[in-house]
N, C-alpha and C positions, 0 to 999 in steps of 0.2 A: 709614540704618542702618550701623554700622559695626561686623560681627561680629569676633571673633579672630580676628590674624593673629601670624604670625612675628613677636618682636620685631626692630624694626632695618630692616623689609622695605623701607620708603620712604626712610630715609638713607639706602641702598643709590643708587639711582635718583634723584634728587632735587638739581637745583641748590643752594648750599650759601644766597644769597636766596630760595628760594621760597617762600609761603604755605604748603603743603601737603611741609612738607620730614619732619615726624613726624606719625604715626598715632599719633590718641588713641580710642583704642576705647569703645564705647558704653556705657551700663552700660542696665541691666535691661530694658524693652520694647524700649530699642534693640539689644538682644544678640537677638534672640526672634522680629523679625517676619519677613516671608516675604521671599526673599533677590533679589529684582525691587526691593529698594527699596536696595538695596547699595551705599553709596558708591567709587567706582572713581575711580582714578588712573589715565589712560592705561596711562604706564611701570610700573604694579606691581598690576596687577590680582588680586582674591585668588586667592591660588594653589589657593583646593580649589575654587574653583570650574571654574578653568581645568583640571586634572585631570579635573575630573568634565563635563568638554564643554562648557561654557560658551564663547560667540564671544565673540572676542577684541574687538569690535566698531569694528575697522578697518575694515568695510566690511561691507554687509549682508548680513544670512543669511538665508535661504529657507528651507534646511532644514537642522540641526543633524547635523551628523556625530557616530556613536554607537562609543565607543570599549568596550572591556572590557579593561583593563590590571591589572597586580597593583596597582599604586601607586593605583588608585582603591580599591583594598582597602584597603589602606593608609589613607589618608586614610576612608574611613566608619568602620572600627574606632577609627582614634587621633586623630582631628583634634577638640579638644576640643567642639567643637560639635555633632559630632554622638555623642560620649560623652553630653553632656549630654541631647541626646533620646531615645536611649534610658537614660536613667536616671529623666529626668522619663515617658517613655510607661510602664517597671516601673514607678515609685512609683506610677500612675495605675491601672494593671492591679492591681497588691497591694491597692491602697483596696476600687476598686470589681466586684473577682472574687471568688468565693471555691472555693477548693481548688485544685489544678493545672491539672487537664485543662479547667476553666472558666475559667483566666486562661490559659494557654495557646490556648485556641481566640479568648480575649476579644483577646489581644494579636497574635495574628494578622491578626484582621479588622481591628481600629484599623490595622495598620501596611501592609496589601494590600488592604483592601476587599473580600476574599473568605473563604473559608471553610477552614478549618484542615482536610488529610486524615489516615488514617491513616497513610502513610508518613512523612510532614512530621513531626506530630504525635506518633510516636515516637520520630522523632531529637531532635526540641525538650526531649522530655522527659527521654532518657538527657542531654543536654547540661546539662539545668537539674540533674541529678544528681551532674552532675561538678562544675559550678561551684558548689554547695551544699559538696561535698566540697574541694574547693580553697580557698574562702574561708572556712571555718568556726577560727574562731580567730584568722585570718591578720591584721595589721597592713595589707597592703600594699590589702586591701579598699578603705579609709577613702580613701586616694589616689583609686582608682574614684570613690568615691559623692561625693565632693565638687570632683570637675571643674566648672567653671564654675563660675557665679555665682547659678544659681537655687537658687531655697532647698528641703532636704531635707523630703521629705514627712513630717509631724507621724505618731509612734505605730509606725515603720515601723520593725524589725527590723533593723539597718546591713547584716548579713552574708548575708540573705535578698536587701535590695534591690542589692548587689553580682552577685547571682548571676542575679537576674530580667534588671540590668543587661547581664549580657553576653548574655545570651538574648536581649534586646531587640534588641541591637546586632546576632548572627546575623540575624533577621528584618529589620531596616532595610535590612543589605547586601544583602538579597539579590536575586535578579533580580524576586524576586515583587514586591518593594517600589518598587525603581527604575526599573524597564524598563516604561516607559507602553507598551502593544501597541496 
């Protein structure tokens, strides 16, 4: 698998003979599958991964050191692949929920495996208020919903799935979603 990266990362790094001197990115299941299967360069290993705590694998790890930095924020809100999952997890949520507080509660349990509360569940929804408000008209949406390379859910509202999108994306970052206990 060879997800997106920086262009340019491995001419960086790279003998100007080497095999592996440009990264050619994968296109469609190999954009998608689960990221154990991730082609790696020694010298330029993906950067969100290494951000997001991935061993460097220099040498073995036992147990993975757990960091919380802003730049890991960073990287879940803009790093295009994971734009993409929450965009494809809204479009999946707008199909198969119907009304707010049921795709709210739906898109929760998909993205944490547990149960959406009242506290949560009314900042999601003043959030999903504002992002409805903010993209309604806006040009800069269509940038959002068409990150990556998977294809846009059939029947689905552009500037609705814009707004589910960043709501999606709140829930992925967050500790609820990341933080295996």
């Amino acid at each position: 698998m060879k997800p997106y990266q920086p262009e340019g990362l491995w001419r960086e790094v790279a003998m100007p003979q080497s095999n592996t001197r440009t990264y050619e990115r994968g296109e469609g299941d190999e954009l998608w599958r689960r990221s154990v299967y991730t082609y790696w360069k020694r010298a330029a290993p993906p950067p969100s991964m290494l951000t997001l705590d991935a061993p460097t694998r220099e040498f073995c790890t036992i147990r993975r050191m757990s960091t919380n930095t802003p730049l890991q924020a960073l990287v879940l809100w803009n790093d295009v692949q994971f734009v993409e999952a929450a965009r494809a997890v809204a479009g999946r949520v707008m199909v198969e929920a119907e009304g707010d507080s049921a795709r709210l509660a739906y898109l929760y349990r998909l993205c944490t495996g547990g149960a959406l509360d009242e506290v949560r569940g009314g900042a999601l929804a003043s959030a999903l208020g504002e992002f409805r408000a903010r993209y309604r008209g806006r040009r800069r949406m269509r940038a959002l919903v068409r990150s990556g390379e998977s294809p846009l859910p059939e029947g689905v509202d552009v500037e609705e799935l814009a707004a589910w999108t960043m709501v999606a994306s709140a829930v992925l970052s967050s500790d609820s979603a990341i933080v295996k206990n």
